[in-house]
C-alpha positions as CSV (number, residue, x, y, z in Angstrom):
1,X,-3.8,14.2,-8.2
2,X,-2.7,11.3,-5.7
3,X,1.1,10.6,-4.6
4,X,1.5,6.9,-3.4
5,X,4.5,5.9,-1.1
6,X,5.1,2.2,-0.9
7,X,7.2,0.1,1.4
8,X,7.8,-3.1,1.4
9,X,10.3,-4.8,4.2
10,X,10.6,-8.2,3.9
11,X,13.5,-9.5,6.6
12,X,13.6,-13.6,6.9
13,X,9.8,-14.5,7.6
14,X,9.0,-11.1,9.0
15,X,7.0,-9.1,6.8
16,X,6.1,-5.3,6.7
17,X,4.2,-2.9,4.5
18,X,3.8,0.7,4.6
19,X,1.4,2.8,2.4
20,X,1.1,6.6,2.5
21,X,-0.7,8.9,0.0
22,X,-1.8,12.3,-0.3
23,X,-4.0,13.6,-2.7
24,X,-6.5,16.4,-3.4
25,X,-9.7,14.5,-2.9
26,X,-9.7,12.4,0.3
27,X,-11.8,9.6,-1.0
28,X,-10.3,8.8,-4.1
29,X,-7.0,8.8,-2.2
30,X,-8.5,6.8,0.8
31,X,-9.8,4.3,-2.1
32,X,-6.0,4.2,-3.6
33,X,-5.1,3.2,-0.3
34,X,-7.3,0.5,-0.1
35,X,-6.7,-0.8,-3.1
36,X,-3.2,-1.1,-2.7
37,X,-3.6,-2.6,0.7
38,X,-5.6,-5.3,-1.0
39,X,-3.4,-6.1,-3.7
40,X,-0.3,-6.5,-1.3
41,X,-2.7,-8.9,1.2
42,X,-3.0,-11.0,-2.3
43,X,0.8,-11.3,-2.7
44,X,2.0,-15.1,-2.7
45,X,5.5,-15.9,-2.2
46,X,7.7,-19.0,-3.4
């Protein structure tokens, strides 16, 4: 079982991410993490 915690800040043209998880296997939760951090890199905005 993973939690994820997301947060997303976006001020003006300042933006700031925040991703926290815990989980029972450290790898699959570290992966999570990853994943998410990519997916968030891959955001366009109008």
């Amino acid at each position: 079982m993973v939690n994820l915690f997301l947060h997303l800040f976006i001020g003006d043209r300042s933006f700031h991410q925040q991703v926290m998880a815990a989980g029972d296997n450290g790898d699959a939760t570290l992966g999570l993490v990853d994943e998410v951090k990519g997916k968030i890199r891959s955001l366009h905005f109008l």
